[in-house]
C-alpha positions, 0 to 999 in steps of 0.5 A, spaced: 838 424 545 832 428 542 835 427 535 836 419 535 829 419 537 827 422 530 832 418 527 829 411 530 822 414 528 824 416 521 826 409 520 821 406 523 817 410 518 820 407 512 820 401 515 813 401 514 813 404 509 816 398 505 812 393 509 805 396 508 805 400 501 799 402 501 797 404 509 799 410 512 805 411 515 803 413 521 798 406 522 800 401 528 803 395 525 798 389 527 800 383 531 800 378 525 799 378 517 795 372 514 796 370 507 792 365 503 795 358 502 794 353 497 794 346 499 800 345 498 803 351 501 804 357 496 802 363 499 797 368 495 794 375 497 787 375 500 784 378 497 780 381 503 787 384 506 791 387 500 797 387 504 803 383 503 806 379 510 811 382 512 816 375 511 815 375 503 816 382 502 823 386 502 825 388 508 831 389 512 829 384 518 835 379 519 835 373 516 834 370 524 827 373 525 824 372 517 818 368 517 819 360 512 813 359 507 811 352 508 811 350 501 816 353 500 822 350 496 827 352 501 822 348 506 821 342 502 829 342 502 831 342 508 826 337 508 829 333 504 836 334 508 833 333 515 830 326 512 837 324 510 840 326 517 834 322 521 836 316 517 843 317 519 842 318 526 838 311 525 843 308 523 849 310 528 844 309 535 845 301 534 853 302 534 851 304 541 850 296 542 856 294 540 860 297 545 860 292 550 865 286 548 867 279 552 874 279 552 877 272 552 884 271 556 888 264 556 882 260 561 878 267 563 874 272 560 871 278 562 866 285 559 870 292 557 867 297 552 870 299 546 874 305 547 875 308 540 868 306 538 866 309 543 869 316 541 867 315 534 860 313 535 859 319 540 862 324 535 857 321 529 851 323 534 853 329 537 853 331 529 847 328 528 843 331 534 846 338 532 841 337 525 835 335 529 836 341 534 837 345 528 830 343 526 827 345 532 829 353 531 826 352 523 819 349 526 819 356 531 820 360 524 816 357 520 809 360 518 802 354 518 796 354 516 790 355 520 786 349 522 779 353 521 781 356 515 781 350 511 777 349 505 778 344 499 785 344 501 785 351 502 787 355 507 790 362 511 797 362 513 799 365 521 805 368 520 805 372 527 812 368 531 808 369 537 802 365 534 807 360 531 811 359 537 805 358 542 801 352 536 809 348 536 810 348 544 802 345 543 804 340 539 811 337 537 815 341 541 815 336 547 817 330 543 823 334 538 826 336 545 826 329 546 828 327 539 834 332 539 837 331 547 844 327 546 841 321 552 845 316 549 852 320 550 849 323 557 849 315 560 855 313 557 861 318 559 857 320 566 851 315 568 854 309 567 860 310 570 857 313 577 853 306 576 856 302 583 853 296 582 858 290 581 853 287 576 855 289 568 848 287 567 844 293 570 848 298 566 847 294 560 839 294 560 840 301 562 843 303 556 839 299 552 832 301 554 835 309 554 837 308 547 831 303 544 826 309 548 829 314 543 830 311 537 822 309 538 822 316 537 826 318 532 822 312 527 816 317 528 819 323 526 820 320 520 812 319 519 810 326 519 816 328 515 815 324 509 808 326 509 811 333 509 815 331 502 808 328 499 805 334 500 810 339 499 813 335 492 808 329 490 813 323 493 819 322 497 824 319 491 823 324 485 826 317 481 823 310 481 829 308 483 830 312 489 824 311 492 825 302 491 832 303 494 829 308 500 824 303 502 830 297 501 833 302 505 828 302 511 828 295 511 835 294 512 836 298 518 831 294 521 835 289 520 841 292 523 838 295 530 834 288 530 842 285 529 844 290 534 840 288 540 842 280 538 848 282 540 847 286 546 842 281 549 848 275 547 853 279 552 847 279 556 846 272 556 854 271 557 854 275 562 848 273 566 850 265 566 856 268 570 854 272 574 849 266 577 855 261 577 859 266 581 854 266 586 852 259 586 861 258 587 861 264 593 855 259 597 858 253 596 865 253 596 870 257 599 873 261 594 870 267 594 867 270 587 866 277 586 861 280 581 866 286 580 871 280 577 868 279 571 870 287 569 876 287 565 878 293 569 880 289 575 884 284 572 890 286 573 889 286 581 892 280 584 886 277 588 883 277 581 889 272 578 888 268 585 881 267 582 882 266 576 886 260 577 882 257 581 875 258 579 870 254 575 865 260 571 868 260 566 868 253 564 861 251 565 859 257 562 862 255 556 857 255 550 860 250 546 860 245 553 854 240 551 853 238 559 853 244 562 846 246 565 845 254 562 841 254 557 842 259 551 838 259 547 837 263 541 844 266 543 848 260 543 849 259 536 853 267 536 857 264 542 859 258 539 862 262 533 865 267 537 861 273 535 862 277 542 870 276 542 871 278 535 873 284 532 868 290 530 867 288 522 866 281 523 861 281 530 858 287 526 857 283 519 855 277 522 849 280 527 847 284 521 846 277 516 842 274 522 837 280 523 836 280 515 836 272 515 830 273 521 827 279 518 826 275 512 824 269 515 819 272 521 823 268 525 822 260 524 827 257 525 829 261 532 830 255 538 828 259 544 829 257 552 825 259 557 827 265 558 823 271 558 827 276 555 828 272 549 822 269 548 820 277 548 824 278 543 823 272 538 815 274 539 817 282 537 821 279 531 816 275 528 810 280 528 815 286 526 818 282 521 811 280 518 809 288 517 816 290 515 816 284 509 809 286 507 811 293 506 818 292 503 814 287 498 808 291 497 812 297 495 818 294 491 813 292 487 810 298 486 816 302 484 819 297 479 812 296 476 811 303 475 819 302 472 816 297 467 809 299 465 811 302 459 815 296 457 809 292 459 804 297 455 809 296 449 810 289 448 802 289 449 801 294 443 806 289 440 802 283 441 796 287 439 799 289 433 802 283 430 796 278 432 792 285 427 796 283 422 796 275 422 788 276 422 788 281 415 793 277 412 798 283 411 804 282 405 811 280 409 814 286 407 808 291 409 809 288 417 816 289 416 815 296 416 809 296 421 814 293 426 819 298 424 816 304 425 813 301 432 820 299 433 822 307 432 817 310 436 818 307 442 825 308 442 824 316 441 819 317 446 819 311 451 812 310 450 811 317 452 804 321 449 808 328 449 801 331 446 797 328 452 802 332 456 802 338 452 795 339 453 795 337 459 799 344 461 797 351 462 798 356 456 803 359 458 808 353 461 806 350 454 809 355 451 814 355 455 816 348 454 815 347 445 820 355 445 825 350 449 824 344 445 823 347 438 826 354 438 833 353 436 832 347 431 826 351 428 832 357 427 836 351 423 831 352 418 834 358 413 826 359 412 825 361 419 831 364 421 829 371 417 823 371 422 822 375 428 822 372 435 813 373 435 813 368 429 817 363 432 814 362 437 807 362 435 811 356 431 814 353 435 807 353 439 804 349 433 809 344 431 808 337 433 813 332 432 815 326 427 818 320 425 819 317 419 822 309 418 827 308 413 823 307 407 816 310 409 813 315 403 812 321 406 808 324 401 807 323 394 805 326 386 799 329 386 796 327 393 794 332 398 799 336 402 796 336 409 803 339 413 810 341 412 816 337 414 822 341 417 827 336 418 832 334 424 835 328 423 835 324 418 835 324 409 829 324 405 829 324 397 824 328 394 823 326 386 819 329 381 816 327 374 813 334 373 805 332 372 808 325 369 812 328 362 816 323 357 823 323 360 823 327 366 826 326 372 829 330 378 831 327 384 834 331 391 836 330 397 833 333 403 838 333 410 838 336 416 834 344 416 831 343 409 824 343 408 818 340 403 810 341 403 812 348 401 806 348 397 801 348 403 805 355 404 803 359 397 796 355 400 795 358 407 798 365 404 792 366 399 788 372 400 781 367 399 784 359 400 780 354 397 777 348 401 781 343 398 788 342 400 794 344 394 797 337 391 804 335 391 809 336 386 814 332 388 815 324 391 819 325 398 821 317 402 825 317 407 832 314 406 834 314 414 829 314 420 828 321 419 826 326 426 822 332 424 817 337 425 810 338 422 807 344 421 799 342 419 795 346 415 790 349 419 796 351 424 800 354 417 793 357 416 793 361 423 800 362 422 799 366 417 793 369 418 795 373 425 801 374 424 802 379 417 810 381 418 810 373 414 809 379 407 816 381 406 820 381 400 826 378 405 822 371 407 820 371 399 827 371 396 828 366 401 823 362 400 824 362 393 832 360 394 831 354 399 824 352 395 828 345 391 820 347 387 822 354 385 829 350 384 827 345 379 824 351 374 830 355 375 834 349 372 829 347 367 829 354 365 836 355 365 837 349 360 831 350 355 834 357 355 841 355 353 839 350 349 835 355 345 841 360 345 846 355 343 840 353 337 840 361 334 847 361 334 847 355 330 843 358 326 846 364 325 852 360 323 849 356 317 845 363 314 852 366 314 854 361 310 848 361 305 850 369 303 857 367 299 854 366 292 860 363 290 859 356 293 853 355 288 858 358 283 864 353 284 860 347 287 860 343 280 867 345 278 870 344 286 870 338 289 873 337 296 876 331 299 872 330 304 864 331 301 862 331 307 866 336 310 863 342 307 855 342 306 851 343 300 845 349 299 841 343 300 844 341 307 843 348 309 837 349 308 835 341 311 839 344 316 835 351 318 828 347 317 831 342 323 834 348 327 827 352 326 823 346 328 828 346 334 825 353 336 819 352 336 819 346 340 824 350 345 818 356 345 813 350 346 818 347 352 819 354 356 812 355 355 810 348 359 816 350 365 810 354 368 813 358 375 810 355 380 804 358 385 809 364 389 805 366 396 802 372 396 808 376 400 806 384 397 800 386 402 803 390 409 810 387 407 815 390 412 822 390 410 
């Protein structure tokens, strides 16, 4: 025994230990632990008490007696479920009101339940109640923030269970136990059956009042609830969308318990123009009338047949009966059409169009009699109607004009635009190419400025976000795929998107270079004259992965750069629309400078491979090269041919066939002068193919 006690001690210990990593092992553990909380729930370590809470450090506890963080994302879930199961249990309490139904035979009729809606309501609120049961244990593990702890919207959580536990039965817990008891279950199997009176009626309005009680309640929780998810996540519906249709929604359970209660109330009216015949014919005539007859559990005994036969209930309580003296009153249209003898769908249907019809219409064109139940209940319809129709509107109009504020935004700027250009005149063809790139930018990004985004966000999500959406497009760049992951952030960092319609001229010769473009979609043309020269002319294609502006690279790698921005060498228009990437000057610039591994001999032969610069003076090079080789071999040719001195010998007595076949010394000679010229002009052809300005990549090179 004594070892088990040192065992449990030495477990205890490490316990603390793990908890309390920075106080002895042999100090008590405190009654609770209180951590610093923003205002929306996320816990942060005083920094007067350095310890963690013992419910957000590793630990062995069981998961029954953990300790939930309010702001937590498993909070703010189960949240998001237990709104989804009130809505639920909503939807499933007014099926209650459809249990009571007229069962119409031959000239008689009478009032039973519905034996298998009765089961399948039950079992649907049994599972309902379990969710909000389970509500109750989380509440009593979930820490709060102290009321006096508050300062601007911050605030201390208590996580001690005995301090939660106590503000909770303070608090809510008297109306979640209300919430949570399965009343209406207990009233149908065991209430209303230990009912004795005769009169259908008192248990009717029992019932009715049980549930209405309750679901007055659960249409509270809802309140504090979505205020929770507001608080915890900014709206209740992540999507426009959504938060419409959870407002329509809202709207028709309002509709179906308002199409409910017309319903039992009509069963009601039935039964009570009954109930006052029938005692209006035991006090007049002689055939006895008993208020148990008008259950359908009696209709088989033979007394009942004996009155059936002979009594007149029936008929004078017959809705469609012009003369009879019983007023209906709102109910009367439901009676005629034989709504309450009717099968399920079709009575659940009808009352759910007519509270729908009244909700929409606050109740105008409702015809009530006298009687107070009815005009009570026509008075609820008209006010409730009035709130809900106003909310319903106002938010529907909020959420799908939230939806359209961008197009709307759009079409505005349009307008603008298009009235601008009547006012300056411009030529048909450049607002052609104004509206085409209004046209493309809209469907790229919806309105949306991504840059006021971007800054908007801290540097470490910035960086995150502009890794994601340009790191795997910026490595389908050959150029960048040499470098390290660093570089390519501190890229990625500094990229900015951009869109080119067809036809736009995104850079031409001798115009300042402000940026590099790395292309993602689309083809450019990039076409040079070389600085103007007499019949030159080059033209390539750039596609997906290429780049141009190479120029501002050698620029931004200078040892001292100029002020001035380098110029283009080549003329680049867009053939398609065209998505790519800019890197600007001073970006480049500080690219450049911070990071010194860019000086490597790998990224220059790279450079050089994919420059379509360096491109083109390697093939006018190579040309003016073979030109001049097949020049000196020509050459070389003709001097043999002048060393045999017998041609001159035997050029007067030898006449060729064809004169023309053989040259003459003068030939040759004309044709040396011509081949010399040609040299010269080669020479002064390489001369002019200067190399084009190579970026700095020798100092601190890394291989």
């Amino acid at each position: 025994m004594f070892r088990s006690k040192v065992q449990d001690e030495i477990e205890m210990q490490r316990r603390a230990a793990r908890v309390f990593p920075d106080e002895k092992q042999n100090q008590a553990k405190p009654m609770y632990q209180v951590a610093r909380a923003d205002k929306f729930g996320t816990s942060k370590l005083d920094g007067r008490n350095p310890i963690k809470p013992k419910v957000w450090v590793e630990t062995n506890e069981p998961w029954h007696r953990l300790i939930l963080d309010p702001g937590s994302n498993i909070v703010l879930t189960w949240n998001r479920v237990y709104l989804m199961t009130c809505l639920f249990a909503l939807f499933i309490d007014p099926f209650f009101y459809y249990l009571p139904f007229v069962r119409v035979d031959n000239n008689s009729s009478c009032v039973r339940l519905d034996e298998r809606l009765r089961i399948t309501v039950t079992v649907l609120r049994s599972l309902a109640d379990v969710f909000y049961m389970l509500n109750m244990v989380i509440k009593f593990r979930t820490a709060y923030v102290a009321p006096n702890t508050r300062v601007l919207g911050k605030g201390e959580l208590v996580t001690d269970p005995k301090e939660i536990r106590r503000r909770y039965l303070r608090s809510d817990f008297f109306i979640d136990l209300v919430a949570a008891v399965p009343l209406p279950q207990v009233v149908l199997w065991f209430i209303m059956p230990a009912i004795s009176s005769p009169n259908y009626n008192i248990k009717n309005t029992t019932f009715g009042l049980v549930i209405v009680v309750q679901y007055i309640i659960r249409m509270y929780l809802i309140v504090p609830l979505s205020n929770q998810i507001i608080k915890a996540a900014g709206v209740v519906a992540k999507t426009a969308w959504g938060g419409a249709a959870y407002n329509l929604l809202l709207y028709m359970l309002a509709s179906h318990i308002t199409g409910a209660i017309y319903y039992l109330l009509t069963v009601e009216r039935q039964i009570t123009c009954w109930n006052s015949e029938c005692s209006r014919e035991s006090a007049s005539s002689n055939v006895t009338c008993h208020l148990k007859y008008l259950n359908c559990d009696y209709t088989d005994s033979s007394d009942y047949q004996n009155w059936a036969n002979s009594t007149g209930v029936f008929s004078n309580c017959n809705a469609g009966n012009q003369s009879i003296n019983f007023k209906y009153g709102i109910f009367l249209l439901a009676l005629n059409d034989g709504a309450v003898s009717t099968n399920f769908l079709e009575k659940y249907f009808y009352c759910l169009w007519w509270g729908l019809q009244q909700l929409s219409s606050s109740g105008n064109p409702l015809i009530t009699s006298t009687f107070i139940a009815e005009n009570t209940f026509a008075i609820a319809i008209g006010a409730i109607s009035l709130v809900l129709f106003a909310q319903l509107i106002g938010n529907m109009q909020t959420y799908l004009q939230s939806i359209s504020k961008r197009l709307e935004e759009w079409r505005l700027r349009q307008r603008d635009t298009e009235e601008w250009m009547r006012h300056h005149q411009l030529p048909d063809d450049l607002q052609e190419r104004v509206r085409r790139f209004v046209q493309v930018k809209w469907l790229a990004t919806r309105g949306v400025d991504e840059e006021t985004i971007l800054i908007a966000l801290p540097a470490d999500i910035r960086r995150d976000v502009q890794r994601h959406l340009c790191l795997d497009l910026v490595r389908r760049v050959p150029f960048f795929s040499e470098m390290d992951d660093q570089l390519l952030d501190a890229i990625c960092e500094r990229l900015v998107s951009s869109l080119c319609p067809e036809g736009t001229f995104i850079a031409r010769e001798g115009d300042p270079v402000n940026e590099m473009l790395f292309i993602i979609r689309g083809k450019l043309e990039s076409s040079t004259t070389n600085g103007g020269r007499t019949n030159f002319f080059n033209s390539i294609i750039l596609r997906p992965g290429d780049f141009c502006g190479e120029e501002l690279l050698t620029w931004a790698l200078l040892p001292k750069t100029n002020v001035n921005l380098p110029t283009s060498t080549r003329t680049v228009k867009a053939l398609t629309e065209v998505e790519a990437f800019a890197l600007r000057a001073e970006d480049l610039k500080f690219v450049a400078n911070q990071f010194r591994r860019l000086h490597s001999k790998k990224l220059q032969h790279t450079f050089r491979f994919y420059s379509h610069q360096w491109r083109l003076w390697a093939a006018c090079f190579i040309q003016a090269a073979w030109r001049q080789y097949r020049r000196r071999k020509t050459a070389e040719s003709l001097s043999r041919w002048e060393e045999y001195s017998w041609w001159e010998d035997q050029e007067s007595n030898y006449k060729p066939e064809n004169e023309n076949a053989r040259p003459g010394s003068s030939a040759i000679i004309e044709k040396l002068g011509s081949i010399s010229r040609r040299f010269l002009a080669d020479d002064t052809e390489l001369a002019r193919l200067q190399k084009p300005d190579e970026p700095d990549f020798s100092a601190d090179h890394f291989d």
